[in-house]
Biopython code that builds the backbone (N, CA, C, O; Angstrom):
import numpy as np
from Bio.PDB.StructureBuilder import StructureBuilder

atoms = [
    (1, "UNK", "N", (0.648, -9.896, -6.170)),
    (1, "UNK", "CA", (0.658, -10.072, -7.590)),
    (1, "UNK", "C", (0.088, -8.811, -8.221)),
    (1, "UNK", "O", (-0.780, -8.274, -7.533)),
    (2, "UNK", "N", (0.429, -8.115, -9.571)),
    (2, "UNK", "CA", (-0.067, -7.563, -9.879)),
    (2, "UNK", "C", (-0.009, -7.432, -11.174)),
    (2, "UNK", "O", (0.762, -8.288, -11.608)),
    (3, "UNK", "N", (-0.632, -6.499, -12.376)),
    (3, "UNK", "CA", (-0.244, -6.826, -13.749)),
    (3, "UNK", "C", (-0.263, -5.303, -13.965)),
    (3, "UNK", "O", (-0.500, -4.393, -13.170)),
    (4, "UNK", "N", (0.084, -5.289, -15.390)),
    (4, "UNK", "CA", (0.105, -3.614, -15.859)),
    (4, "UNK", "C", (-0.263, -3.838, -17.109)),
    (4, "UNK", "O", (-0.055, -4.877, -17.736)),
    (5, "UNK", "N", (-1.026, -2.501, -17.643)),
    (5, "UNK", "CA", (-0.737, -2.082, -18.845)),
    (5, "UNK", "C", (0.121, -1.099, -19.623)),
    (5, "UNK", "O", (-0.428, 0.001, -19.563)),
    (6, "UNK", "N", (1.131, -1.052, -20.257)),
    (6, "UNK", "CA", (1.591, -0.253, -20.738)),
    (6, "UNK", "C", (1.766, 0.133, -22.190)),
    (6, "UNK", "O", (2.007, -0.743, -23.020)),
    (7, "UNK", "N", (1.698, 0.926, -22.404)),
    (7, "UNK", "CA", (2.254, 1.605, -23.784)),
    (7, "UNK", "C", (3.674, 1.562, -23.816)),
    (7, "UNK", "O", (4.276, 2.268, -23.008)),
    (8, "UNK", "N", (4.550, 0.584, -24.913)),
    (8, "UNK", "CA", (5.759, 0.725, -24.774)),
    (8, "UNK", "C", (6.360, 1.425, -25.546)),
    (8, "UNK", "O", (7.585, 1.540, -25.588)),
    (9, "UNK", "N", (5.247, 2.195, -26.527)),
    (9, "UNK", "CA", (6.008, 3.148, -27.253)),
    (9, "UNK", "C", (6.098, 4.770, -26.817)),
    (9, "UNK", "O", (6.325, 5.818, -27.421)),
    (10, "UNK", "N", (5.774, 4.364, -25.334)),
    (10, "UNK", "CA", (5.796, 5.872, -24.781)),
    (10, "UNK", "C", (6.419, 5.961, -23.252)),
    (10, "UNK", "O", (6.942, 6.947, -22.732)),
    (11, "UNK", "N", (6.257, 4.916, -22.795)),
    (11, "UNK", "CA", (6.963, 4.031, -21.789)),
    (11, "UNK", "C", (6.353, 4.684, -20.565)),
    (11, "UNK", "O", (6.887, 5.210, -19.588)),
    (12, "UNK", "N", (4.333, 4.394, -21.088)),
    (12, "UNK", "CA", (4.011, 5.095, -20.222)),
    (12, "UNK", "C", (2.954, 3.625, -19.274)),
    (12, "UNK", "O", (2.314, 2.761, -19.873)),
    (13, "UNK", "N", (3.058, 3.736, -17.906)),
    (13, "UNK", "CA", (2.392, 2.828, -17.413)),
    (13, "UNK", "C", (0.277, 3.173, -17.262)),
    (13, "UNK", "O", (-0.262, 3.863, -16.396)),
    (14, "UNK", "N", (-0.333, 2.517, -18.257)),
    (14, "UNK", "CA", (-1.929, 2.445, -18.887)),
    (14, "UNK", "C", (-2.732, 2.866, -17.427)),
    (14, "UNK", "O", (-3.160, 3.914, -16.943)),
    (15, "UNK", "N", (-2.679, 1.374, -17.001)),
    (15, "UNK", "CA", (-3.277, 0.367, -15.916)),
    (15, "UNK", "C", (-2.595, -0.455, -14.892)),
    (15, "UNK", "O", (-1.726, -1.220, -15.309)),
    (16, "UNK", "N", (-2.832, -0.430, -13.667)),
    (16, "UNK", "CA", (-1.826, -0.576, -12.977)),
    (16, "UNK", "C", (-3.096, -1.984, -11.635)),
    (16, "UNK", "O", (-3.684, -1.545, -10.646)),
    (17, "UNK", "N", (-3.144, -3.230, -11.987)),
    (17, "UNK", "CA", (-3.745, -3.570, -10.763)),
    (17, "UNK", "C", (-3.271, -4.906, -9.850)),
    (17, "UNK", "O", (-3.089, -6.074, -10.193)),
    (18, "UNK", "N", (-3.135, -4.162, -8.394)),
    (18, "UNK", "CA", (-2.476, -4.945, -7.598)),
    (18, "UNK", "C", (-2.988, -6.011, -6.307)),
    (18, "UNK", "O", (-3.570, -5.369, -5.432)),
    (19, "UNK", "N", (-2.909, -7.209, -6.070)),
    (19, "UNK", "CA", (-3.576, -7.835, -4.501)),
    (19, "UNK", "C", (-3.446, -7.349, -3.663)),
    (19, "UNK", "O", (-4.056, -7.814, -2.701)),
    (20, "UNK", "N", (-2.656, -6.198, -3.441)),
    (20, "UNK", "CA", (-2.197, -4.945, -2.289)),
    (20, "UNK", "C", (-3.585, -4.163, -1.844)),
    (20, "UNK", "O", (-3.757, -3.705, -0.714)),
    (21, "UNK", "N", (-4.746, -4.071, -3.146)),
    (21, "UNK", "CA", (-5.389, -3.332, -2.819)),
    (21, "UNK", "C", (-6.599, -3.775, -3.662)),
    (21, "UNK", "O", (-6.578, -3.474, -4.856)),
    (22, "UNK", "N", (-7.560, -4.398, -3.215)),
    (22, "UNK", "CA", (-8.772, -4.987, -4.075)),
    (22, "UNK", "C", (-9.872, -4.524, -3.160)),
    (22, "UNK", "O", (-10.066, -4.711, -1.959)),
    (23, "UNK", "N", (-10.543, -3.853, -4.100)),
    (23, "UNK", "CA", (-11.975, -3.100, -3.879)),
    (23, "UNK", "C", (-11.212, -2.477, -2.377)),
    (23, "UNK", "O", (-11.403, -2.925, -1.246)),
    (24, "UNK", "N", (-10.748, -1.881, -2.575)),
    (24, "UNK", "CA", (-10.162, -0.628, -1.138)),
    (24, "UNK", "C", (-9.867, -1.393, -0.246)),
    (24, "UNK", "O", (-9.625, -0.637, 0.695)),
    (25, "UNK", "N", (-9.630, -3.057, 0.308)),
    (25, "UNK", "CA", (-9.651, -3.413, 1.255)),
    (25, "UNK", "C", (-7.607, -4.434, 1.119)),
    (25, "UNK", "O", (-6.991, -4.683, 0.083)),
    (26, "UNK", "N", (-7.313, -4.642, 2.116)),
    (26, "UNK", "CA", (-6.078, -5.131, 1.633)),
    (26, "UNK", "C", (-6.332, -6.479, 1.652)),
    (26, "UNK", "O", (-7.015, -6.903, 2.584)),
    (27, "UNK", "N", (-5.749, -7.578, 0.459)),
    (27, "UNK", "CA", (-6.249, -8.578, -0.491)),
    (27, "UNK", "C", (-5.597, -9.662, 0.821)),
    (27, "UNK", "O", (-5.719, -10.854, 0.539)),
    (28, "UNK", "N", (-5.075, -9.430, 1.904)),
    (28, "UNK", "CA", (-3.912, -10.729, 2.389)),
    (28, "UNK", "C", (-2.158, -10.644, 1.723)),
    (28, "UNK", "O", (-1.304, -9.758, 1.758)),
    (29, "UNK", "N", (-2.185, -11.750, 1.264)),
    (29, "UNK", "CA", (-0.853, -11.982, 0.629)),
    (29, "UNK", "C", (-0.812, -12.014, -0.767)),
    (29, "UNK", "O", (0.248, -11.938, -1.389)),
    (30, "UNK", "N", (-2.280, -12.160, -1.470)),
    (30, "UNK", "CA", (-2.143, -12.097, -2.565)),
    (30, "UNK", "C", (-1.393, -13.693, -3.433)),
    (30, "UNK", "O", (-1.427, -13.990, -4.628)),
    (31, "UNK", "N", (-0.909, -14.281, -2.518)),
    (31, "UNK", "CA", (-0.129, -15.307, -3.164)),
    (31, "UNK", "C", (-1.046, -16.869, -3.154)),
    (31, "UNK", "O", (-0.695, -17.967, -2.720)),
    (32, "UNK", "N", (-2.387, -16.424, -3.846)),
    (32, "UNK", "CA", (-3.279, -17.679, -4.551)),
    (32, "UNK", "C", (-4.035, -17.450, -5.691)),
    (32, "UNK", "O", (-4.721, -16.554, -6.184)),
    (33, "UNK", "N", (-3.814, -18.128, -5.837)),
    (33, "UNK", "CA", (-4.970, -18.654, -7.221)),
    (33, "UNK", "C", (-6.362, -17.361, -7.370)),
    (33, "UNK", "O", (-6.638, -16.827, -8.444)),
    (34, "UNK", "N", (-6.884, -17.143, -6.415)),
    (34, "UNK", "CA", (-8.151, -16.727, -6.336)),
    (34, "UNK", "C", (-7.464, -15.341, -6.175)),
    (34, "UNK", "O", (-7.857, -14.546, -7.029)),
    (35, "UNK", "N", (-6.898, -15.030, -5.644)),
    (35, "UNK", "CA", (-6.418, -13.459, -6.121)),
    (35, "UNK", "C", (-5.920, -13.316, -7.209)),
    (35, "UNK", "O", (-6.174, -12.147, -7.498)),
    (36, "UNK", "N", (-5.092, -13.975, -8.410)),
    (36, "UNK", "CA", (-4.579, -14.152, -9.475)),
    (36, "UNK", "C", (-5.872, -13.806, -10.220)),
    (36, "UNK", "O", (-5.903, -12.905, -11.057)),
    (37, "UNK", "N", (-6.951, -14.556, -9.889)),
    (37, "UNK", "CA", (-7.860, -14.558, -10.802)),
    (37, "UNK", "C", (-8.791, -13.655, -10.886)),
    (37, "UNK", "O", (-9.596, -13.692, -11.817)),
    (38, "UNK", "N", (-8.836, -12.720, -9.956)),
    (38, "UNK", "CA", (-9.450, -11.076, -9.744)),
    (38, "UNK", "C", (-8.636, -10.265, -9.986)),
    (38, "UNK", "O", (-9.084, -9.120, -10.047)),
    (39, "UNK", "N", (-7.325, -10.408, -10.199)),
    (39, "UNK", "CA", (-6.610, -9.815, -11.139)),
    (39, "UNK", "C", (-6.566, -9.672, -12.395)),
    (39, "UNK", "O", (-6.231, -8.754, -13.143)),
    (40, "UNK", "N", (-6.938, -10.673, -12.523)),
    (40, "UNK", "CA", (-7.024, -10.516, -14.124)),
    (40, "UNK", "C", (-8.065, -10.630, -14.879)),
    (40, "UNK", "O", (-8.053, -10.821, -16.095)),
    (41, "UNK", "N", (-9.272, -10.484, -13.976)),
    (41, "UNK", "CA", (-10.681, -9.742, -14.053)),
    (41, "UNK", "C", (-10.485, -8.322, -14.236)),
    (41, "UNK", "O", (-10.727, -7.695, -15.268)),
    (42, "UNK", "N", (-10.017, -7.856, -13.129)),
    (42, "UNK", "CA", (-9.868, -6.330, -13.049)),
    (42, "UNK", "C", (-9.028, -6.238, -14.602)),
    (42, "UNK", "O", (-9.658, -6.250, -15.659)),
    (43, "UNK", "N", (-7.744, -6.161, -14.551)),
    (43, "UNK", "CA", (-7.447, -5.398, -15.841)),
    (43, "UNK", "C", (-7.864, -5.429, -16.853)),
    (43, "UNK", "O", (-7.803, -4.470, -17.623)),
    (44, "UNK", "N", (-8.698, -7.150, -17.279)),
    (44, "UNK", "CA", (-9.514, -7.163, -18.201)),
    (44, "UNK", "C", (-10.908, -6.119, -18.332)),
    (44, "UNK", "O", (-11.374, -5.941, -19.458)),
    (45, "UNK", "N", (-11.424, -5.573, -17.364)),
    (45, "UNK", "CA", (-11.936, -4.796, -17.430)),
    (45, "UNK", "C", (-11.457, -3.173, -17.718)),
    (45, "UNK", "O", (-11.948, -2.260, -18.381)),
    (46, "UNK", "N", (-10.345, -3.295, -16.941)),
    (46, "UNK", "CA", (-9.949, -1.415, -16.975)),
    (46, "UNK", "C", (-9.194, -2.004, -18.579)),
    (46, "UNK", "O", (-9.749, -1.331, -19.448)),
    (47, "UNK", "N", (-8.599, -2.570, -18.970)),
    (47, "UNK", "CA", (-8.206, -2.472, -20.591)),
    (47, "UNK", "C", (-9.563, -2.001, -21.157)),
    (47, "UNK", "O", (-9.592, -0.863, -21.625)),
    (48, "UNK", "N", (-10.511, -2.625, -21.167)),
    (48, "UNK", "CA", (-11.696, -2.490, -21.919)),
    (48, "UNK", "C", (-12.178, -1.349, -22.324)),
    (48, "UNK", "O", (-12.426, -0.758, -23.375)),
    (49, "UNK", "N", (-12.272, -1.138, -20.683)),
    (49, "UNK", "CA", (-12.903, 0.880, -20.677)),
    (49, "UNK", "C", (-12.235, 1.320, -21.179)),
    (49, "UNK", "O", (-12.890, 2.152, -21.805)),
    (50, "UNK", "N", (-10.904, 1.476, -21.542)),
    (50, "UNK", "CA", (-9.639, 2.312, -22.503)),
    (50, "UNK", "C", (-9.671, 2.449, -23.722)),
    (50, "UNK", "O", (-9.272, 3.363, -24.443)),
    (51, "UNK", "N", (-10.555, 0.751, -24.108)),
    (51, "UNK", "CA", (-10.743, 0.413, -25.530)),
    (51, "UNK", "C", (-9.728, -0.073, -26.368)),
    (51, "UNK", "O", (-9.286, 0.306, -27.453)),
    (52, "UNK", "N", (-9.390, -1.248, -25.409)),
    (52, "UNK", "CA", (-8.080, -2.013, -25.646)),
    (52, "UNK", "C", (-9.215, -3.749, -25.561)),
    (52, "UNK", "O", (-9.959, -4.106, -24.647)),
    (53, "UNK", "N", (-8.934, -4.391, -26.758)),
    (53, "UNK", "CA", (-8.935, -5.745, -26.797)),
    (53, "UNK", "C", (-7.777, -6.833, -26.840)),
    (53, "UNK", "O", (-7.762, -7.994, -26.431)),
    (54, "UNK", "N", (-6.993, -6.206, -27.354)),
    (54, "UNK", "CA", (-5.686, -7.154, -27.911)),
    (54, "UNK", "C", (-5.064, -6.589, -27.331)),
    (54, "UNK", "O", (-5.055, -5.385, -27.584)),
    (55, "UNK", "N", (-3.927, -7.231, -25.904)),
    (55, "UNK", "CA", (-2.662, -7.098, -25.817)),
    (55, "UNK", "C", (-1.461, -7.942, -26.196)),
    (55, "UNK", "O", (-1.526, -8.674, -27.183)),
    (56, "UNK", "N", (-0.205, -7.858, -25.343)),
    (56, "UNK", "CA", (1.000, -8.815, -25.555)),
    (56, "UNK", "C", (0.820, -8.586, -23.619)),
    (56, "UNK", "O", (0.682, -7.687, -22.790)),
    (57, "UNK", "N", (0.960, -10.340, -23.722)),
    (57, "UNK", "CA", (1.081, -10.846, -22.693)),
    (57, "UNK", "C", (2.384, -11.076, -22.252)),
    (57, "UNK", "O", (2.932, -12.045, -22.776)),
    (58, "UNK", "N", (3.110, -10.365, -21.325)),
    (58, "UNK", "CA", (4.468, -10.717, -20.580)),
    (58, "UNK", "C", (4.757, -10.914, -19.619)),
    (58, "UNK", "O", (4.782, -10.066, -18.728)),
    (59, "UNK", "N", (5.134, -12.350, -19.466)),
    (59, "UNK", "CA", (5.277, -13.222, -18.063)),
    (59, "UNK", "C", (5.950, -12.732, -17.221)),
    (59, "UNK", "O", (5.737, -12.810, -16.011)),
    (60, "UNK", "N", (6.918, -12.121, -17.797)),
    (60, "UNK", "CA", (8.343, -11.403, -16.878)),
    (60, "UNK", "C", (9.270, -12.448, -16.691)),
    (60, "UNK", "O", (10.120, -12.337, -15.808)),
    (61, "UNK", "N", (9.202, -13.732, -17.613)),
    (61, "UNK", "CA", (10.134, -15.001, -17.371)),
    (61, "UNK", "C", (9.474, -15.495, -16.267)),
    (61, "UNK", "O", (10.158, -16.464, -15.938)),
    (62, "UNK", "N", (8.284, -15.376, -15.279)),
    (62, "UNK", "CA", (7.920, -16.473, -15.124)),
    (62, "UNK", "C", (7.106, -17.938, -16.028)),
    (62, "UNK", "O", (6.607, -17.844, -17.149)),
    (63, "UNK", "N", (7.140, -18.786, -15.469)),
    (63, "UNK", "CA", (6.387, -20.030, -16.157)),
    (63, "UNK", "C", (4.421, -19.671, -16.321)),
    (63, "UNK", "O", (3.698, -18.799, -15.840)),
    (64, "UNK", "N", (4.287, -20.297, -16.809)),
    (64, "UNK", "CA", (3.023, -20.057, -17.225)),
    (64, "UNK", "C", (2.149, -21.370, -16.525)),
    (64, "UNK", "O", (1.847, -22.387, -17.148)),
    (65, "UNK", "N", (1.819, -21.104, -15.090)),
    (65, "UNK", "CA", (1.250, -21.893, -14.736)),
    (65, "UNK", "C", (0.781, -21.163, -13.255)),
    (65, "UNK", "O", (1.017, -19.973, -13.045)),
    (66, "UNK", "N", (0.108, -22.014, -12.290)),
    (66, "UNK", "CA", (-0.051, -21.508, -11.202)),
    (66, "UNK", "C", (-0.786, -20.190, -11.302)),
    (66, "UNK", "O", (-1.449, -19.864, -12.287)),
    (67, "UNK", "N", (-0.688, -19.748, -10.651)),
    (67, "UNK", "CA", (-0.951, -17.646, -10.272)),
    (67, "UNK", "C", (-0.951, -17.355, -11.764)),
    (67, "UNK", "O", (-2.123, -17.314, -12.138)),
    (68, "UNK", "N", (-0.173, -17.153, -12.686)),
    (68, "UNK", "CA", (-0.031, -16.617, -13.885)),
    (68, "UNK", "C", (-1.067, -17.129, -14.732)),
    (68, "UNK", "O", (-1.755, -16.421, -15.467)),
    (69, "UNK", "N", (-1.177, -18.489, -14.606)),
    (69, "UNK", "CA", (-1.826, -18.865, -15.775)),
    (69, "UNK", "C", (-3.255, -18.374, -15.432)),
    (69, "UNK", "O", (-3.996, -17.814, -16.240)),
    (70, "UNK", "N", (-3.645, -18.730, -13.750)),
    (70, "UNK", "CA", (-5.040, -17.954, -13.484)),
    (70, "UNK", "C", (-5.392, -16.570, -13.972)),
    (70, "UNK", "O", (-6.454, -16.109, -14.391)),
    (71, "UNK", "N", (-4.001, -15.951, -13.770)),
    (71, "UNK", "CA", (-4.647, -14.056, -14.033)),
    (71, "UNK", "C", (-4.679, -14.470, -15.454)),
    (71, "UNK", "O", (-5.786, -14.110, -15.854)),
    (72, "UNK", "N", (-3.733, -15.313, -16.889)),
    (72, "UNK", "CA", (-3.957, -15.031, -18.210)),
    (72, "UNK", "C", (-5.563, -15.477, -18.233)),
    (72, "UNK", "O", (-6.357, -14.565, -18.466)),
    (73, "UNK", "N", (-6.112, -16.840, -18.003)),
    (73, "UNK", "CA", (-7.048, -17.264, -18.020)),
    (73, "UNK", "C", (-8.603, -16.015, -17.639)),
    (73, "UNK", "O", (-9.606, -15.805, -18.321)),
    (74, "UNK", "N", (-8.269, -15.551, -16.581)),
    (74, "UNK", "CA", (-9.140, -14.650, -16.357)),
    (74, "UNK", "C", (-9.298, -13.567, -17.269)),
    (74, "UNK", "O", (-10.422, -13.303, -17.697)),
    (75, "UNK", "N", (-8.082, -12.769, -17.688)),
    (75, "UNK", "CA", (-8.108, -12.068, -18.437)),
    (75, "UNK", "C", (-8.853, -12.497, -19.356)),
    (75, "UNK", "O", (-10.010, -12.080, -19.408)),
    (76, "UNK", "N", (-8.446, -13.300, -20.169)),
    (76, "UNK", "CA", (-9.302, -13.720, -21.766)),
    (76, "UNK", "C", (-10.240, -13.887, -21.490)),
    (76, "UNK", "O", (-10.993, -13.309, -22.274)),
    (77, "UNK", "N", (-10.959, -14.600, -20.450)),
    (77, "UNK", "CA", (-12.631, -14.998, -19.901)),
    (77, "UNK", "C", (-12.743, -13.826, -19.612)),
    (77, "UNK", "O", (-13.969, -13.726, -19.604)),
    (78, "UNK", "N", (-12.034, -12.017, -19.154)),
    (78, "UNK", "CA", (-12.675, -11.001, -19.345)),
    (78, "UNK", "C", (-12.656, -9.969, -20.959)),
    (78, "UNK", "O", (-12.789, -8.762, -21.161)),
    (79, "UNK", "N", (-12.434, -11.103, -21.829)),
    (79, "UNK", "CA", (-12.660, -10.469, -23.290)),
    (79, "UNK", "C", (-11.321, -9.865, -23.553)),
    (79, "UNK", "O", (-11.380, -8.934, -24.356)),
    (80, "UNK", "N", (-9.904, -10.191, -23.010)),
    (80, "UNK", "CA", (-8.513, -9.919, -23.683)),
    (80, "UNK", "C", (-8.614, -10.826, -24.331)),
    (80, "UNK", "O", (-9.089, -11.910, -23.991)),
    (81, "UNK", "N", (-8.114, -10.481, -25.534)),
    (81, "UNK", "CA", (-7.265, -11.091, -26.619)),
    (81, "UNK", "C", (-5.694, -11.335, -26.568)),
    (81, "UNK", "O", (-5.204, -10.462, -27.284)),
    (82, "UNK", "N", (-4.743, -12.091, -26.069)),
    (82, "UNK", "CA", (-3.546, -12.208, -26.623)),
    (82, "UNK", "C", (-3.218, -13.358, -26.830)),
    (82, "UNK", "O", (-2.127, -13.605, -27.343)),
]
sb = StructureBuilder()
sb.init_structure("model")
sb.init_model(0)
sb.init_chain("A")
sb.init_seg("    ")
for serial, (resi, resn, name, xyz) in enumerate(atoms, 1):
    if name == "N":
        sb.init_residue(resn, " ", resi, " ")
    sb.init_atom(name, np.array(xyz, "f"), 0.0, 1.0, " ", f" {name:<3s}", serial, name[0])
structure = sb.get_structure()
């Protein structure tokens, strides 16, 4: 799993964080809940340092539940706004 930040008016990729690679060590499969949700710790943090509060959240057409809803959830419990 992973999320991004981007600037789409420059179509440049911000922030980039993936279960491939958490705190230097490789995450497993990445495909639970509890990695979802250190995901979206992390970017909530690296947005921050950038000095980003408010994004737009895009599912990519997935549903909003499971894995997704953990990383949105985390995010906002790390001070995103969307």
């Amino acid at each position: 799993m992973y999320a991004q930040l981007i600037d789409d008016s420059e179509g440049k990729i911000l922030l980039a964080v993936s279960t491939l690679k958490l705190n230097g060590k490789k995450a497993g499969n990445g495909g639970n809940v509890a990695a979802a949700e250190k995901v979206g710790q992390l970017i909530a943090e690296g947005a921050r340092e950038k000095g980003f509060e408010t994004v737009v959240f895009d599912r990519g057409g997935y549903l909003y539940h499971g894995r997704v809803k953990a990383l949105a959830e985390a995010a906002r419990k790390g001070g995103l706004k969307f």
